[in-house]
KEKOL-581510 format. One line per field, with one value per residue (C-alpha): residue number from 0; residue in three letters; x, y, z. Coordinates in nm, 2 decimals. Each point is the difference from the previous one (the first is absolute). Layout:
BEGIN
n = c(NUM; ...)
res = c(ala; ...)
x = c(X; ...)
y = c(Y; ...)
z = c(Z; ...)
END
This chain:
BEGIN
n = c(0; 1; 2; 3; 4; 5; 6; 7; 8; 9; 10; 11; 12; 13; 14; 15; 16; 17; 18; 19; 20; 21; 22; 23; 24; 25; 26; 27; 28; 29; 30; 31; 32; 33; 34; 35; 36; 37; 38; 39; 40; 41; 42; 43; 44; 45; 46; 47; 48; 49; 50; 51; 52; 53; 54; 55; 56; 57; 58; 59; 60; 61; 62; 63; 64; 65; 66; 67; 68; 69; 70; 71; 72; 73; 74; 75; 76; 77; 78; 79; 80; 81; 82; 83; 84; 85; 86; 87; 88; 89; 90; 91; 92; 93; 94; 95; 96; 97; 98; 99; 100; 101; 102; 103; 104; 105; 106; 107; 108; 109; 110; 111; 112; 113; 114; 115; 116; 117; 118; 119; 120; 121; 122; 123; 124; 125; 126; 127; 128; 129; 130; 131; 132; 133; 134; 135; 136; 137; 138; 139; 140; 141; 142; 143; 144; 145; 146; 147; 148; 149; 150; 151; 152; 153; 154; 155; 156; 157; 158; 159; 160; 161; 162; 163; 164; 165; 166; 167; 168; 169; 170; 171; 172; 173; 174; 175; 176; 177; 178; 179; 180; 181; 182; 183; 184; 185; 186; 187; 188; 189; 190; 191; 192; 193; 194; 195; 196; 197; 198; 199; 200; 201; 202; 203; 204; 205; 206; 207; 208; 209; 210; 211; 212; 213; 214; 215; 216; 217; 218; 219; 220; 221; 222; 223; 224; 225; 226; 227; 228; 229; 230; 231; 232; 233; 234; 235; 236; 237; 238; 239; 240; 241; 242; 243; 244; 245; 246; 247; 248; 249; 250; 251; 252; 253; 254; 255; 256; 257; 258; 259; 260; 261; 262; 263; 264; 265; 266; 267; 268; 269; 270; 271; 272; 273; 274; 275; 276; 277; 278; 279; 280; 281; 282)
res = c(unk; unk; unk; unk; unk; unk; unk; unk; unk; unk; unk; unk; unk; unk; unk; unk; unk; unk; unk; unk; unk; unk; unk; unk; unk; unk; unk; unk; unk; unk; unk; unk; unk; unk; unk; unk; unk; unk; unk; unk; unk; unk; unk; unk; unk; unk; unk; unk; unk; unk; unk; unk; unk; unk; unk; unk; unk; unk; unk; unk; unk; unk; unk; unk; unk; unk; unk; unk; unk; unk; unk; unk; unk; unk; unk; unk; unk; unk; unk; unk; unk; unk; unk; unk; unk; unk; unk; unk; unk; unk; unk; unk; unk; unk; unk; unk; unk; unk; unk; unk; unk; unk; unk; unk; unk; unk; unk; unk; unk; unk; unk; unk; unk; unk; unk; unk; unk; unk; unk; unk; unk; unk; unk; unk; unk; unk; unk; unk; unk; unk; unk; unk; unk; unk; unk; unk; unk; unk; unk; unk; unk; unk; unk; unk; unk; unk; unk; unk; unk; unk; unk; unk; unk; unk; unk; unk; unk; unk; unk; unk; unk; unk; unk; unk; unk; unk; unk; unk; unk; unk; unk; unk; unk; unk; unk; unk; unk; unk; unk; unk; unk; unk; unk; unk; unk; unk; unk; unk; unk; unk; unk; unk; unk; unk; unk; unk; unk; unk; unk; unk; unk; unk; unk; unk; unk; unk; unk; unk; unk; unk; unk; unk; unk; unk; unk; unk; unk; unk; unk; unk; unk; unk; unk; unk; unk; unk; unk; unk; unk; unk; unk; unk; unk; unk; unk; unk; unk; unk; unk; unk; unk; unk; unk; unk; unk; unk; unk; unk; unk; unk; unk; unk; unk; unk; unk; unk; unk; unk; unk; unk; unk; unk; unk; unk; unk; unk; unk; unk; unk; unk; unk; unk; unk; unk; unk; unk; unk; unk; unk; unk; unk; unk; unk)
x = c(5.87; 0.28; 0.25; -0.05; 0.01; 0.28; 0.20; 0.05; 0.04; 0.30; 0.14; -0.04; 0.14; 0.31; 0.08; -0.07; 0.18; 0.32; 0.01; -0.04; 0.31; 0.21; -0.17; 0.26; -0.16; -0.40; 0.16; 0.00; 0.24; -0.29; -0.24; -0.27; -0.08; -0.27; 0.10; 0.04; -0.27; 0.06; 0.11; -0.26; -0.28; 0.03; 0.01; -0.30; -0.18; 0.14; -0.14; -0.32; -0.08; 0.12; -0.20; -0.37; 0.09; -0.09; 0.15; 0.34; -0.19; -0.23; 0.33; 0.17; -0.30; -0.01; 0.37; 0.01; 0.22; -0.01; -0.08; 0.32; 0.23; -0.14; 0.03; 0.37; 0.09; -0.18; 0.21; 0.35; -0.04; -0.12; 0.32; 0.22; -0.15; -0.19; -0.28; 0.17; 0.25; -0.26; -0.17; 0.32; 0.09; -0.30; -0.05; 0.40; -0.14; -0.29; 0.16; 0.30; -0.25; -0.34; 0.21; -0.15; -0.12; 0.07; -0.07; -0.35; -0.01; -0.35; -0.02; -0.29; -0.06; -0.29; -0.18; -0.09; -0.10; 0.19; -0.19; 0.26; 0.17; 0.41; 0.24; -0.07; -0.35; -0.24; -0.34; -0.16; -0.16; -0.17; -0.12; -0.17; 0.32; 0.06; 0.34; 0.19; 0.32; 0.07; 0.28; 0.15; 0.06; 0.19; -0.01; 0.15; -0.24; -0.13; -0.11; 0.30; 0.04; 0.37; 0.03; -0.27; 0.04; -0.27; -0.13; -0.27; -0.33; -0.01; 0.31; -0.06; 0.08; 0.20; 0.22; 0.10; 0.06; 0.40; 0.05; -0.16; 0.25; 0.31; -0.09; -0.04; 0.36; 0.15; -0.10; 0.20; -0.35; -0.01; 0.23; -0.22; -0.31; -0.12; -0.37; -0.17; -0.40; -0.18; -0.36; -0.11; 0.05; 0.41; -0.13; 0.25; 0.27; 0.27; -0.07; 0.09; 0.28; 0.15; -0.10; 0.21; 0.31; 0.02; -0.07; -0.26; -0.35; -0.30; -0.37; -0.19; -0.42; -0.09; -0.22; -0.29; -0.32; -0.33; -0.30; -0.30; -0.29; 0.24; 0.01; 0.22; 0.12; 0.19; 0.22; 0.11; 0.37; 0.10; 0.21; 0.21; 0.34; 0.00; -0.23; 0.34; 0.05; -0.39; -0.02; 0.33; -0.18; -0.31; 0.26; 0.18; -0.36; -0.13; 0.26; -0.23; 0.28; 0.11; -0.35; -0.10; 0.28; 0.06; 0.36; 0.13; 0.37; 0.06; 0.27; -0.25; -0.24; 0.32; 0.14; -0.40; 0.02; 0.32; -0.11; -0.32; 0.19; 0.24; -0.31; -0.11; 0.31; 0.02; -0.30; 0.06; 0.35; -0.22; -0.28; 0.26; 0.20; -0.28; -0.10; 0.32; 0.25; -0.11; 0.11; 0.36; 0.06; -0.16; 0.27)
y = c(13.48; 0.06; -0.13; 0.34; 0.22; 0.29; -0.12; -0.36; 0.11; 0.22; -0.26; -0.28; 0.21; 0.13; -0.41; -0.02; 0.30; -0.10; -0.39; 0.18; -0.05; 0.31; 0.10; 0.24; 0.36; -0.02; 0.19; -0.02; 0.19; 0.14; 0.08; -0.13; -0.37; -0.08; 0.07; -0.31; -0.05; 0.09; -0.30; 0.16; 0.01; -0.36; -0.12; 0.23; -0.18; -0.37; 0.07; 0.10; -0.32; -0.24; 0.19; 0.06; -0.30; 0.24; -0.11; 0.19; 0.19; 0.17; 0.01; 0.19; 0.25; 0.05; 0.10; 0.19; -0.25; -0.23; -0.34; -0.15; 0.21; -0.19; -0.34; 0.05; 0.21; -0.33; -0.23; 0.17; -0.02; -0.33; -0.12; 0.23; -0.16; 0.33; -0.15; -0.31; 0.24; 0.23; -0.23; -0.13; 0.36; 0.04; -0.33; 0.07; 0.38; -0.10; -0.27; 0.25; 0.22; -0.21; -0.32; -0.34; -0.25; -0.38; -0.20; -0.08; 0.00; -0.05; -0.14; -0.02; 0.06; 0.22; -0.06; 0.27; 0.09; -0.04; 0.06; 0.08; -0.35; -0.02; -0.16; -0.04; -0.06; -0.31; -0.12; 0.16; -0.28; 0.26; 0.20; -0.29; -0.08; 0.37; 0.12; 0.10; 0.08; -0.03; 0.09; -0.19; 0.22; 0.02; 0.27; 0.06; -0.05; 0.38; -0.09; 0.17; -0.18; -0.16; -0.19; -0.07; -0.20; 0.05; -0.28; -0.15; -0.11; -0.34; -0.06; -0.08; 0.15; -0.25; -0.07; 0.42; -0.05; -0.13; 0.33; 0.21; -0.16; 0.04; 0.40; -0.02; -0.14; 0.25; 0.23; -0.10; -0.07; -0.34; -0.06; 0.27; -0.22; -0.25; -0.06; 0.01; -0.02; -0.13; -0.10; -0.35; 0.03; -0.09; -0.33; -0.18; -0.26; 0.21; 0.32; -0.17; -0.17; 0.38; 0.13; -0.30; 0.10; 0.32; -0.01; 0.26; -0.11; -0.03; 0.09; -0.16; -0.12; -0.34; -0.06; -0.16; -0.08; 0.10; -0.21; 0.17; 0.12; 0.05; 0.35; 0.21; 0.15; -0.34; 0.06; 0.34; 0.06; 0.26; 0.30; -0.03; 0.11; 0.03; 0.35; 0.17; -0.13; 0.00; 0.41; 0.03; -0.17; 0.26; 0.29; -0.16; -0.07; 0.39; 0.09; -0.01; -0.21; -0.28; -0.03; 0.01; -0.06; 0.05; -0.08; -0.23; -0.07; -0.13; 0.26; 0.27; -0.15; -0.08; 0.37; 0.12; -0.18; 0.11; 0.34; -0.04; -0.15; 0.28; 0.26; -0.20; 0.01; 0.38; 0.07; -0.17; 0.18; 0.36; -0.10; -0.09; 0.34; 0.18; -0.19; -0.07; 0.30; 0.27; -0.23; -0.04; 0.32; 0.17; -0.26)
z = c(6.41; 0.21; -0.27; -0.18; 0.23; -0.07; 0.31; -0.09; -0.38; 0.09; 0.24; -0.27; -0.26; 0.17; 0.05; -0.33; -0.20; 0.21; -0.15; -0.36; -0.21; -0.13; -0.33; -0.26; -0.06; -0.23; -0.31; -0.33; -0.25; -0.21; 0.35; -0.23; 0.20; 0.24; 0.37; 0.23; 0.24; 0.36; 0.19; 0.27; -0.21; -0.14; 0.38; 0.10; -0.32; 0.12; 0.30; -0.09; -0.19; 0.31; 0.26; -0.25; -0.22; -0.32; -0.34; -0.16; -0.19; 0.31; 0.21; -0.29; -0.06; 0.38; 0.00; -0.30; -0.18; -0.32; 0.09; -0.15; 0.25; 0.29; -0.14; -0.12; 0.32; 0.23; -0.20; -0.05; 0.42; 0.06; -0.21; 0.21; 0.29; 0.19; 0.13; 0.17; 0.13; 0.13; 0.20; 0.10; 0.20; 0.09; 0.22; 0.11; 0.09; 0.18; 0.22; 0.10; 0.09; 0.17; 0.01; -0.16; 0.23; -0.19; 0.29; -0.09; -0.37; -0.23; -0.35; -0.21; -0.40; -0.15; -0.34; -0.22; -0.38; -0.31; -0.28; -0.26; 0.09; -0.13; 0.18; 0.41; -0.04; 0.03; 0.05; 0.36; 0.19; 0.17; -0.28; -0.21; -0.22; -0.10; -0.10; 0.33; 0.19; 0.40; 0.25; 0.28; 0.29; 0.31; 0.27; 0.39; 0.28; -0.09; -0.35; -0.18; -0.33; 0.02; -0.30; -0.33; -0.29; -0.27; -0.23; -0.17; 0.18; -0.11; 0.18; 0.40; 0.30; 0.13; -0.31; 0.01; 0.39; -0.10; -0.19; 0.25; 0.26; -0.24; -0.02; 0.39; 0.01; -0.26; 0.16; 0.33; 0.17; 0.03; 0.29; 0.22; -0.05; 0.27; -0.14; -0.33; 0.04; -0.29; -0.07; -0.09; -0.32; 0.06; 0.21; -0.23; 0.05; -0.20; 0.13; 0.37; -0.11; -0.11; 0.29; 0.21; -0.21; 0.02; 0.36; 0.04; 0.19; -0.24; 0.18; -0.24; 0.03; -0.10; -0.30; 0.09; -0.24; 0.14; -0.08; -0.24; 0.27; 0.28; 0.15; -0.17; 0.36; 0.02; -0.30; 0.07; 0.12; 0.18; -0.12; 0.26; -0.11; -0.36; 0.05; -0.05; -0.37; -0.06; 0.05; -0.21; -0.27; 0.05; -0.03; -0.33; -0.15; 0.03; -0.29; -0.27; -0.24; 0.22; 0.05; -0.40; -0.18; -0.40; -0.02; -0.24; 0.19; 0.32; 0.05; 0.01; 0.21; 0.22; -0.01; 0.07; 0.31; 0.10; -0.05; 0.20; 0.25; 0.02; 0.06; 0.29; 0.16; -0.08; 0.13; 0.33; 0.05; -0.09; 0.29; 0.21; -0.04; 0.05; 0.33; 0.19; -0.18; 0.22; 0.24; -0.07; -0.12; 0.37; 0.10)
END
């Protein structure tokens, strides 16, 4: 997966290592304590379980680390805020250097497995009442995820649409966007009326019932512009954890997704130097 590759491992980590606090000097007065893990080493193990979706215990055996390590590392930088800040330069890195394109903006939400339930997770519709958890997404006209809020998959699309909207204008996005294209599922009187206040032009289908024996042709919708938000979902959903998730806490699933977020983003800015930085250099 290109997630591990060496490149966008070194790339990621430098990000990373430079939003680590200041730590005092690993001694002890007697020399006779257990070293401290390499900040490195828990990350390569981190990493490991959000791209395979292995447990702690495969990730830690993988890395040559206890099990405990990783868990305390992952949580001692989840209440520091990494991962949100990680995602946070990468999606300011990649838009100084591509450039985001928020005129034609795509929001949809994806449903995937819980089975360890805990906070953030419900009943799948989808998944005949199974424990759960789902994302609402938005991306750029290119399918670059621009803002996510995770929660639980009972919850619907178009009651996590307000919060995706509120990232959007946190972000300073907001006032950049002229449409938002959404999929039937949104065909509701509220979600209009937030559309008509906060100015911004809402491509929604209409929701139409489809009577049992007609041809199913009839009832399909067409992609159309949501394709964007529809392939970032595909590229969120090949990291093994967002995709099975055994988290208890919604912040970890949150920080998981900020992570795999911030590996996309990586990954596009490595493809992209090595495409177009002969380019400017020869310049």
């Amino acid at each position: 997966m290109p997630a591990l590759h060496p490149t966008v491992v070194d790339a990621i980590w430098a990000a990373v290592e430079a939003l680590l606090p200041d730590r005092p000097p690993d001694t002890h007065p007697l020399g006779c304590h257990r070293p401290r893990v390499p900040d490195r080493t828990c990350f390569e193990g981190i990493l490991t379980r959000l791209v395979t979706g292995c447990s702690w215990d495969v990730a830690a055996r993988i890395c040559k680390v206890g099990e405990t390590p990783l868990r305390r590392r992952r949580d001692e930088w989840v209440r520091t805020g990494i991962f949100g800040a990680l995602a946070s330069e990468a999606l300011e890195g990649y838009d100084r250097v591509v450039g985001l394109d928020l005129s034609e903006v795509a929001v949809d939400g994806s449903l995937h497995k819980a089975p360890s339930g805990g906070e953030g997770t419900g009943k799948n519709p989808t998944d005949r009442g199974k424990l759960g958890w789902k994302w609402s997404l938005a991306t750029n006209a290119k399918g670059i995820p621009i803002a996510w809020a995770p929660e639980a998959a009972n919850r619907h699309d178009s009651k996590l649409l307000e919060e995706t909207l509120a990232i959007l204008d946190f972000r300073g996005y907001e006032v950049e966007v002229a449409t938002v294209h959404l999929d039937r599922g949104y065909d509701y009187a509220f979600v209009k009326e937030l559309f008509r206040e906060s100015g911004v032009e809402a491509a929604i289908p209409l929701r139409r019932k489809v009577e049992r024996g007609a041809h199913r042709a009839k009832s399909r919708i067409s992609l159309g512009d949501r394709w964007p938000v529809e392939r970032a979902n595909s590229w969120l959903t090949n990291f093994g954890l967002l995709r099975r998730n055994t988290d208890r806490k919604l912040v970890h699933r949150e920080a998981a997704l900020d992570l795999a977020v911030a590996l996309i983003l990586t990954t596009k800015l490595v493809k992209w130097r090595k495409r177009f930085g002969p380019v400017f250099a020869a310049a």
